[in-house]
DRENKEFI-161035 format. One record per residue: residue in three letters; x, z, y of N, C-alpha, C in turn. Coordinates in steps of 0.05 Angstrom, whole numbers, plus 5000, padded with zeros to 4 digits. Example, Ala and Ser with C-alpha at 12.3 -4.5 7.8 and 13.67 -1.06 7.14 Angstrom:
<recs>
ala526451564886524651564910526451564934;ser525751424955527351434979525851575001;
</recs>
This chain:
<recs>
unk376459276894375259486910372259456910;unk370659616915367459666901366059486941;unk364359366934363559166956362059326969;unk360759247000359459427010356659436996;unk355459636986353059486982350959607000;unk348359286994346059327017344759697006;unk344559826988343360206994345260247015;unk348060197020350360337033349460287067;unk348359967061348559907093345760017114;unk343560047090340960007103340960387108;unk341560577083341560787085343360867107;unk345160717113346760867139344760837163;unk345060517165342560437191341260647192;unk339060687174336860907178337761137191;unk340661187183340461557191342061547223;unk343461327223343261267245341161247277;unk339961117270337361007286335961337288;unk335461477264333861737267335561877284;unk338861857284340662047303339261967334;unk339161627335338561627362337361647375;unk334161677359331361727376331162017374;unk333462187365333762447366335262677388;unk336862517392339562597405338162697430;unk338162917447337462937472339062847499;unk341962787501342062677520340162377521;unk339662277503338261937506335562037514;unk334562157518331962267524332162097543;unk332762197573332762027598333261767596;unk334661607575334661387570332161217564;unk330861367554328061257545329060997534;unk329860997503331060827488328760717474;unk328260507470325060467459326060257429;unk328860157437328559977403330560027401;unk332659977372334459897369334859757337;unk337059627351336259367320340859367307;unk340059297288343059297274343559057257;unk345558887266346058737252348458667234;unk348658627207351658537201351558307184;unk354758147194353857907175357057917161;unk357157897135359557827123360657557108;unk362357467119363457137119365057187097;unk365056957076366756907058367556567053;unk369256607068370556257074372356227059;unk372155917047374655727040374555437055;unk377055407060376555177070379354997061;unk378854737055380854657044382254307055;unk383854337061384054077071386153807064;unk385453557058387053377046387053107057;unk390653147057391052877080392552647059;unk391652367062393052177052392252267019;unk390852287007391552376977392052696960;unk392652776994394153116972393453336992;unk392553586975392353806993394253837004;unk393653857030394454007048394954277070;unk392554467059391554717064390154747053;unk390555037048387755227037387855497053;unk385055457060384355837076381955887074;unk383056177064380656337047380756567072;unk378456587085378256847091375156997088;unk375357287094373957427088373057597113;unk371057567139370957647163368957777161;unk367357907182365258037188365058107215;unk362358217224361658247244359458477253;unk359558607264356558707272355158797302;unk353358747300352358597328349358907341;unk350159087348347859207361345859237394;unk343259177387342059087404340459337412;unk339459367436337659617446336259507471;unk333859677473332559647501331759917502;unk332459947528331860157550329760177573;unk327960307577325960327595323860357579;unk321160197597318660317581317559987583;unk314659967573313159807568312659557598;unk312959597616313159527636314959427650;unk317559507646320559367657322559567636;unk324159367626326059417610328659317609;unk330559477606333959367600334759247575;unk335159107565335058957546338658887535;unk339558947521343658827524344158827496;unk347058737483347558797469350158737460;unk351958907443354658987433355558897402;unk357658847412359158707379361958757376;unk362058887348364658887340365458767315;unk367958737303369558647282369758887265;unk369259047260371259247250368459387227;unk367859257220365859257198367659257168;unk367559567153369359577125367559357103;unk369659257102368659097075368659327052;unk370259467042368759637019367159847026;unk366260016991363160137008364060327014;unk363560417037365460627058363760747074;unk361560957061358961027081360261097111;unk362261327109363961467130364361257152;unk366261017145367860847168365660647171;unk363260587161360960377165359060637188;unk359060807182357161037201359461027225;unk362161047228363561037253362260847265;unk363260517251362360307265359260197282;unk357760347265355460377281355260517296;unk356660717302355860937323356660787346;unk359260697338361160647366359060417388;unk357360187358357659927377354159997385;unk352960297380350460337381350260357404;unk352160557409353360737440354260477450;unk355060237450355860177472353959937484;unk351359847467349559697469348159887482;unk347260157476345860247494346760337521;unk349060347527350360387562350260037570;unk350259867553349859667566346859527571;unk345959627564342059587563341859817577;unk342960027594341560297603343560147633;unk345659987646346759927662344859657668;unk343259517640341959317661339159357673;unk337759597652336059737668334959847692;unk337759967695337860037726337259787739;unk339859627747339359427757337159227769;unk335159187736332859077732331159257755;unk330759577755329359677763329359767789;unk331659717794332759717829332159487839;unk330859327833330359067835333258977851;unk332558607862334358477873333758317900;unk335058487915333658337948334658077947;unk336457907935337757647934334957517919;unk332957527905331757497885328857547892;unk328057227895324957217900323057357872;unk323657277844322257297830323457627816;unk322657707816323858057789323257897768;unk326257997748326557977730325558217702;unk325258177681324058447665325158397644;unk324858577618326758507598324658667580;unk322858487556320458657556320258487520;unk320658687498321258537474317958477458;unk317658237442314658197433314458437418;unk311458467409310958697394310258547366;unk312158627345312258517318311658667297;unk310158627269310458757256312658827232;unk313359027220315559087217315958927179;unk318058787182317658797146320658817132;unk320858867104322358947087322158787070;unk324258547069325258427052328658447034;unk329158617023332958697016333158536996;unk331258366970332058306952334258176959;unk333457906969335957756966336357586947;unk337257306942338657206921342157296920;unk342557106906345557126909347256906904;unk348756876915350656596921351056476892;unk351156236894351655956873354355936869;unk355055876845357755806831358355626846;unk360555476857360955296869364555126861;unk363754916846366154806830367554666860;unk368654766869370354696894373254496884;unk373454556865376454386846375354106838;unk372354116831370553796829370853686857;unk370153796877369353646902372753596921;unk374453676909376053646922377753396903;unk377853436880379053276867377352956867;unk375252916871373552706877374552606909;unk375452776924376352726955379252626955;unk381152696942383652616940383352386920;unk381952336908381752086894381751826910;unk379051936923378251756958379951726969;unk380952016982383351937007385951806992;unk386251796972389051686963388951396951;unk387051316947385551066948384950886976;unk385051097002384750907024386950917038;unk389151057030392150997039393550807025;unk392150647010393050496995392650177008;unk390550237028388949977043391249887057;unk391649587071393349687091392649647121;unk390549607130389949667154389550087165;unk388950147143388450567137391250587142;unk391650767167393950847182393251127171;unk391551357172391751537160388651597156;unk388951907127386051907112386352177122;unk384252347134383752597120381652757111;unk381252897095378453027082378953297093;unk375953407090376653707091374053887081;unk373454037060371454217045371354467052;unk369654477065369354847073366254957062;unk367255137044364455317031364055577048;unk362355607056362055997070359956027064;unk359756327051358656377043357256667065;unk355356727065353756887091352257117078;unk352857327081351157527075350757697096;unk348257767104346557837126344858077122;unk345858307134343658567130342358627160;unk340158617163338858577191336558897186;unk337959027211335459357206334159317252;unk331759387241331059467273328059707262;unk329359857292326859997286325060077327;unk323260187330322160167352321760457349;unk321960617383322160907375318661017369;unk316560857382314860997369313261017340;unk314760787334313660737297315160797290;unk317960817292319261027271319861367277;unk319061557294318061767307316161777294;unk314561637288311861767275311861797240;unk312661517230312961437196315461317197;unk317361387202319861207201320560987194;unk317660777198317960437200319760347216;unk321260147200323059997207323659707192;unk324359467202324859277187328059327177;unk327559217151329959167138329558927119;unk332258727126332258517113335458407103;unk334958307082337558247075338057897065;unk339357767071339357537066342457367053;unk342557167043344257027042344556787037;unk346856647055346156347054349456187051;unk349655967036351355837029350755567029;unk353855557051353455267072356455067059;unk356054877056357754607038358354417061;unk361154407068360754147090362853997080;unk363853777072364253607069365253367085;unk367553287092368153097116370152937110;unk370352727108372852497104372752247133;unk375152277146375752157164377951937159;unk377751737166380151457165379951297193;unk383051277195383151117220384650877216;unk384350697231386950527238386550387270;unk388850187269388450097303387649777302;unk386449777323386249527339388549437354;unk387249157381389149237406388649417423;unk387049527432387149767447388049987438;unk388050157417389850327400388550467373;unk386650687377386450797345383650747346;unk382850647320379850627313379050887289;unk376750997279376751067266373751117253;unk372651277234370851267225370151417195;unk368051677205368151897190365151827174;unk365051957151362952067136363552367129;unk360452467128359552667124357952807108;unk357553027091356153197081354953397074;unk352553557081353053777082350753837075;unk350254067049348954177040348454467026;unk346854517028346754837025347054926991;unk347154856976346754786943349254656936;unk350254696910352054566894350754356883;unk348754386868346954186859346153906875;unk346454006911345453726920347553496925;unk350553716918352153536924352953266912;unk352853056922351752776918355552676908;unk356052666879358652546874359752226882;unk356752076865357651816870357551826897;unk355551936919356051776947358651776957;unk359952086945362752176956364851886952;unk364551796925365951546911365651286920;unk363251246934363151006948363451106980;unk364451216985365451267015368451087026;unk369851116997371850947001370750627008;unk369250406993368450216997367950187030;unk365850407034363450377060365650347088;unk367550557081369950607105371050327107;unk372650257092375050047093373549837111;unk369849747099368649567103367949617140;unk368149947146366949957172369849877187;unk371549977179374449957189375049627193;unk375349557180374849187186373749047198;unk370049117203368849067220368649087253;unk370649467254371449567279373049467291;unk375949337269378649307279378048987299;unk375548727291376048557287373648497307;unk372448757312369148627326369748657358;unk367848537383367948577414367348807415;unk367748787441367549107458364449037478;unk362749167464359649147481359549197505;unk358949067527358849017562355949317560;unk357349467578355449687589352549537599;unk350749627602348049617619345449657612;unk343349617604340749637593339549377576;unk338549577556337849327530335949437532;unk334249287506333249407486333949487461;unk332449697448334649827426333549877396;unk333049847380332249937352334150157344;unk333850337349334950607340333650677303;unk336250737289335850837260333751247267;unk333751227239332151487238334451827243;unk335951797239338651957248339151907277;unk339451627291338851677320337451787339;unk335251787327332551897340332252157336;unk333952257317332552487313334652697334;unk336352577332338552777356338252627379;unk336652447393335852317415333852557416;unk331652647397329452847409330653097407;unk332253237387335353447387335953487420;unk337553297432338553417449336453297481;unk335053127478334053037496330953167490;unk329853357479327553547479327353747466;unk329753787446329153987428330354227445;unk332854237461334054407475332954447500;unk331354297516329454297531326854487534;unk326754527505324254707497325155007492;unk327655037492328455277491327955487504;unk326455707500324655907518325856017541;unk328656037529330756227557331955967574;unk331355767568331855597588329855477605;unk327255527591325255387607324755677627;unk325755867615324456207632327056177654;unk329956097654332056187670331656017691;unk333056107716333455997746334955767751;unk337255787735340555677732340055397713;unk337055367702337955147686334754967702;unk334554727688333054507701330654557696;unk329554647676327054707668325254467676;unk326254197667324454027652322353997652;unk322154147628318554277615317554537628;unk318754627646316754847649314154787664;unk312154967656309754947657309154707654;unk309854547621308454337624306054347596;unk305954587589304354627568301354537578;unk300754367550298454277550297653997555;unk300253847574300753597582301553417569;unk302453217578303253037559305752887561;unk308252967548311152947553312052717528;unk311152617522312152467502309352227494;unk310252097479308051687473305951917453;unk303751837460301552027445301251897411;unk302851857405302751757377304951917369;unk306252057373308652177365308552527362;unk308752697353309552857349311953047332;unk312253287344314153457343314553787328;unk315953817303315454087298318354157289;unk318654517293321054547285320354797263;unk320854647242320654697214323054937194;unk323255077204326455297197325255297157;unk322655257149321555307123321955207105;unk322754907113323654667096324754717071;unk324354747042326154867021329254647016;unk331254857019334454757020335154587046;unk333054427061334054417081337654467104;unk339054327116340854487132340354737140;unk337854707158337454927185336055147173;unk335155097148332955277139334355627141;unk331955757138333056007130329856227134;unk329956457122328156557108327356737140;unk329156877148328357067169330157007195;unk329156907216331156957241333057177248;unk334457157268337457307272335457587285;unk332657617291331557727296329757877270;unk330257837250328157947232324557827234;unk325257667247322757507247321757257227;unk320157257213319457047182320156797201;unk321956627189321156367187318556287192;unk317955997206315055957212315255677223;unk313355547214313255277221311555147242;unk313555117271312455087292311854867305;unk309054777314307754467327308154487360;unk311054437370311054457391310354217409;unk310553977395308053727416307153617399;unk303853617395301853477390301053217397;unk300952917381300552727395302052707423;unk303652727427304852747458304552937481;unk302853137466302153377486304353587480;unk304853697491306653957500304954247490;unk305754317465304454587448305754867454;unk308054887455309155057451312055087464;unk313755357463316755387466318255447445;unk320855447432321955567419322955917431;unk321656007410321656327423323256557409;unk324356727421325956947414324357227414;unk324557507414322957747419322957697452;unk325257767454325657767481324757527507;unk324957287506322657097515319757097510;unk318557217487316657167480314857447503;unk317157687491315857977510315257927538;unk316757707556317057697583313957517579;unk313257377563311057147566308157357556;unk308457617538305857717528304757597498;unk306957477482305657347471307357417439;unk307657237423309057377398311757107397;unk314257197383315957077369315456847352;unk316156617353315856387327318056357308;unk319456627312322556547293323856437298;unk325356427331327856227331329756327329;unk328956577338332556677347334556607326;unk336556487335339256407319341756507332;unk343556567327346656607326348156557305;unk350556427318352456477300354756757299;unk356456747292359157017299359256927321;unk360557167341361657167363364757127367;unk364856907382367056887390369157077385;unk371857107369373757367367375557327370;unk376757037388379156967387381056777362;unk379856727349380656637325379756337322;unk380556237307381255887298377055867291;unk376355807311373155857307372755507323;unk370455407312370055157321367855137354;unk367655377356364855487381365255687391;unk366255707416367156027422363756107439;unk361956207423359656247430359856607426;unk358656737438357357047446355957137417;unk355456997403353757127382351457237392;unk350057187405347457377421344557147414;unk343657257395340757077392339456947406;unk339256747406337256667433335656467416;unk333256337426331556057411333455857411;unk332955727386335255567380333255377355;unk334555097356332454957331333854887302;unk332054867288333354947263332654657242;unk329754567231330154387230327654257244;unk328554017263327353837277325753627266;unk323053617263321053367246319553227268;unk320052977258318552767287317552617272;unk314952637278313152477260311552177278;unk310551977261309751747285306851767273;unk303851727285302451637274302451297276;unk303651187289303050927292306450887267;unk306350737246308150657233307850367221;unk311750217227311349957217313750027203;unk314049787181316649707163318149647180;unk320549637176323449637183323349267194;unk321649047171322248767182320648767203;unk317548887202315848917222317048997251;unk318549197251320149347276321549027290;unk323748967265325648747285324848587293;unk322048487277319548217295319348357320;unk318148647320317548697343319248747370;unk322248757358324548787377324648497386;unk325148347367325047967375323247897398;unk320448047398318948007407319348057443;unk321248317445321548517466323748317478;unk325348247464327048127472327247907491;unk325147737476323947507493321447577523;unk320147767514319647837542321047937560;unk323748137551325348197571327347987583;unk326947697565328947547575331847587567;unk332047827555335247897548335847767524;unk338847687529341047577510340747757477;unk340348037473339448127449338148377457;unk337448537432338348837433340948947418;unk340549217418342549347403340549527380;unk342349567361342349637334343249977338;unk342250107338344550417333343350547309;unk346250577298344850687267347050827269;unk346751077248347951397243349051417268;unk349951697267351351937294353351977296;unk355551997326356952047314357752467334;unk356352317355355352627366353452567389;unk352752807395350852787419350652987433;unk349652967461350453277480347953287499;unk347653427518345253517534346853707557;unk346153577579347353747601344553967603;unk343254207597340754297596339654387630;unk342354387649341954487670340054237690;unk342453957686341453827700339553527684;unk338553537660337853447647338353147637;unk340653197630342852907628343152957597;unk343152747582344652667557345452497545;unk347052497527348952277521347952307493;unk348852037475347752017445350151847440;unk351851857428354251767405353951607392;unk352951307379351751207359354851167343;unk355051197317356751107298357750937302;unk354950737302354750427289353750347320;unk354650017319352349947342352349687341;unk350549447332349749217330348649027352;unk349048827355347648707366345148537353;unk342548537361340248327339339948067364;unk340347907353339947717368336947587363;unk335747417370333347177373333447117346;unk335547007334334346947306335047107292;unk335047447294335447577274337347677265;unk340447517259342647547251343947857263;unk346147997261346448217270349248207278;unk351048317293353248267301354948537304;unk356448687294358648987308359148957333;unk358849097351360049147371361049507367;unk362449567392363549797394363749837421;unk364450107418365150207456362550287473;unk361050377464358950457475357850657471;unk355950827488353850987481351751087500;unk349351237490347251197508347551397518;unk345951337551346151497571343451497582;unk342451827587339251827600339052077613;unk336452107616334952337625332552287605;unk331252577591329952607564327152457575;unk326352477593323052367596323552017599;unk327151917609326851617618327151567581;unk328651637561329151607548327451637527;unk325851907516323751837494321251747501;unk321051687523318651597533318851247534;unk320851177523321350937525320950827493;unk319551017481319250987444315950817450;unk316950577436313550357435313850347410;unk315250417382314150337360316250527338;unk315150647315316250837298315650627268;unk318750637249317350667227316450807210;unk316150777191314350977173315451137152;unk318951057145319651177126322051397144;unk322851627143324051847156326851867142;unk328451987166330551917149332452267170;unk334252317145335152637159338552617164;unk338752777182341152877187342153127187;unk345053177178344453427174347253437194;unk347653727201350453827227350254107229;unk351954127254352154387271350954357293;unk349354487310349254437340350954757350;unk351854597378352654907389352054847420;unk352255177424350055277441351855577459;unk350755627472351655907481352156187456;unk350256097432350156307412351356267391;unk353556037390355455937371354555727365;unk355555617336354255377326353055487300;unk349755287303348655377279347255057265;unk347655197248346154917214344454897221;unk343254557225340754407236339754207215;unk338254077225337253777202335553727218;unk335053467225333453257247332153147219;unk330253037221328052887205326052697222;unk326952487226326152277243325552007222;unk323551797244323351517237324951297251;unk325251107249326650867259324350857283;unk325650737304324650717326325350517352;unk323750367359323850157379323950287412;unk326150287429325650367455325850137466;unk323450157491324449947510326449887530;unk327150037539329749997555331450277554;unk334650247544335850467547338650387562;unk340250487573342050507586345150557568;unk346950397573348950457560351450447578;unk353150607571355650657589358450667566;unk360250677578363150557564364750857551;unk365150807528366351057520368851027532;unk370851287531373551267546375151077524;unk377050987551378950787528381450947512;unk381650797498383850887479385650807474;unk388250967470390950967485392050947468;unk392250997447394351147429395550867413;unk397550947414400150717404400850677375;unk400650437363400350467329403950497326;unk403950597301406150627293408850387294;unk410450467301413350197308414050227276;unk414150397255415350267231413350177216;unk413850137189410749977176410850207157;unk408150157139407750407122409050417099;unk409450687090411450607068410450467041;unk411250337027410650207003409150326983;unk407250246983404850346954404050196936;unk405250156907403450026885400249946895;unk399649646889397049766892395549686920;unk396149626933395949546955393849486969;unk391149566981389349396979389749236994;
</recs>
């Protein structure tokens, strides 16, 4: 069947949008933007347990998402509507339905919060406004187009793995799993007095192709299941890294042994040498979500940082930018969920406080312009989705760079931890190297950090596994507790999720010395190893 194509989608938009700054009942509406979005998903995802596929699902979804504001320059209704029912083939007729329907229903829902807004709220010291930045308009449709992607290589290199670590015999079970999606994005907005006059409007078209990669192995202890994942994820066929995939088997068995056989670390406050992947989702969720415009602007959440521009929130040797420009990067991407360029933003300077992550709509309430955050993923539809998020743009970070001006080597650092040690009098520190998740309460400004790995360094150096732990803070007790960075950066790549689904990130951080961090007990674990033994495999490791 003939695909939709971008003349089909952008020429509808257009005659659309002209219907609506036309139409005379919307007159009284005083409709001042409207923006159109569609994104079309092309998923596989494939999954393999013990050695052998186990599933494959291919699907093919879509979405489209319409936004409007209502009112005038001064107080505005702001909302917006999403449906599924976007034709995959090129179908000017049933693609012009679908817009009409979800145009009409973003604008009764931006013309119902209008009112509202404008009736003000006697419960409500401060009025609220809904007031979008003023941007200029651009037209980007080229587009590349999606990468060949040998999915039968990357999977056949994974069942090699997984069927190789069911062979171990402490590996109670293996599983992998490859998911390619591929994203194509047609983004139209137009504003009624620039396009009323010359029918300016942005139109952009984009596409992006995301690689994730995941092999999990477990086995038990005496308390019950241990386990321990690697990960990969890259936007490119080309970056995908074979041999690392191949030594994943070695790295596991070796963590698995170490886990099954090592103590369980006593909760309380150390000192810590955090890897460059820890740090970087330590400043992720303990400042990067902090900085988020509609959270530092909303009632309902802690607001941290608000009004702390210009001050000094962080060790003045350190700074902070969120970089969406990065070439191949995770988080990267050319134009926000807003049609706004990519742009590379210095939100703390030496330890000062620069900036917010900004959307149209945060930025319009402040007077000021957009930095390209807005992100979304799909909206929630009921379906086998990993984020049941709204799909509704909001500032969101994309990729996270923490830079140190003060930098030492890696042996330099553990002198200096040795050093910490002995003045704190404590028995050691701890070691935390790679992630294994991390979270941010944003209301009440609590977060937790996951470490993979977690070591003990003792006085003379030597290093020890522990397990069962992870850090616990509040973002100012916690990065403010950074006395020393090294010098070489190191990235991570994920999902974060958020109210607006989950979207593709990359942290880019240094190794880093805190002085005192807090640790608390992960939950225990229950689960009962198997009463028969495994069945017999040549091979045995």
């Amino acid at each position: 069947m003939p695909k939709l194509s971008k003349k089909t989608v952008f020429e509808t938009m257009q005659t659309e949008a002209g219907r609506l700054f036309s139409v005379k009942p919307l007159e009284k509406f005083s409709l001042q933007y409207i923006a159109d979005s569609i994104k079309l998903f092309d998923t596989t995802k494939i999954n393999i347990v013990n050695g052998s596929v186990s599933s494959i699902k291919k699907e093919n979804d879509n979405e489209l998402r319409a936004s409007a504001l209502i009112g005038s320059e001064k107080i505005g209704g702001f909302d917006n509507a999403t449906q599924w029912g976007v034709p995959l083939e090129n179908s000017r007729s049933a693609l012009a339905n679908a817009i009409w329907q979800t145009n009409d229903e973003a604008i009764k829902a931006s013309y119902k919060r209008y009112m509202e807004l404008k009736g003000g709220n006697i419960y409500k010291k401060r009025k609220e406004i809904d007031i979008l930045s003023k941007e200029r308009h651009a037209v980007d449709i080229t587009g590349s187009e999606f990468e060949n992607v040998d999915l039968d290589r990357i999977v056949d290199h994974l069942k090699g793995v997984t069927k190789e670590l069911t062979k171990c015999e402490i590996v109670s079970d293996v599983d992998a799993e490859v998911k390619l999606e591929n994203v194509e994005r047609f983004f139209f907005c137009a504003e009624s007095e620039s396009f009323n006059k010359n029918s300016e409007s942005t139109k952009i078209r984009t596409v992006e192709q995301f690689i994730k990669i995941r092999l999990t192995a477990n086995a038990y202890d005496n308390e019950g299941e241990i386990g321990t994942t690697e990960r990969m994820y890259v936007k490119r066929y080309s970056q995908v890294k074979f041999d690392e995939l191949n030594q994943w088997r070695r790295s596991i068995i070796g963590i698995l042994k170490e886990k099954k056989n090592c103590r369980i670390q006593e909760t309380g406050v150390y000192p810590v040498l955090a890897d460059g992947e820890t740090v970087g989702v330590i400043m992720h969720e303990g400042i990067g979500h902090l900085l988020e415009a509609h959270r530092v602007q909303a009632d309902d959440e802690g607001g941290t940082f608000r009004d702390k521009i210009g001050k000094i929130i962080l060790p003045k040797f350190i700074s902070v930018y969120s970089d969406p420009t990065i070439k191949n990067a995770y988080g990267s991407y050319g134009y926000d969920d807003e049609g706004i360029p990519a742009q590379r933003t210095c939100l703390i300077k030496n330890g000062m406080l620069m900036t917010y992550l900004y959307s149209r709509l945060t930025a319009g309430k402040e007077g000021i312009l957009s930095n390209g955050s807005a992100r979304a993923d799909r909206a929630y539809n009921g379906s086998d989705m990993e984020y049941e998020g709204d799909g509704i743009p909001v500032p969101r970070m994309s990729n996270l760079v923490v830079e140190s001006a003060k930098k030492y080597s890696l042996n330099n650092l553990k002198q200096h931890l040795i050093d910490l040690i002995k003045a704190q009098n404590a028995p050691y520190a701890l070691y935390c190297r790679r992630l294994d998740h991390g979270s941010v309460s944003t209301d009440k400004g609590h977060n937790e950090i996951h470490p993979a790995d977690t070591y003990r360094i003792y006085l003379d150096g030597h290093e020890e596994r522990v397990r069962g732990v992870y850090i616990i803070s509040t973002p100012y007790d916690l990065v403010n507790g950074i006395i020393a960075c090294g010098g070489k950066q190191e990235h991570s790549f994920g999902y974060c999720g958020a109210e607006s689904g989950m979207v593709p990130t990359t942290e880019i951080a240094p190794t880093a010395i805190l002085r005192k961090v807090e640790f608390a007990r992960e939950n225990r674990r229950n689960k009962v190893e198997p009463m028969l033994p495994k069945p017999h495999v040549n091979g045995r490791l």
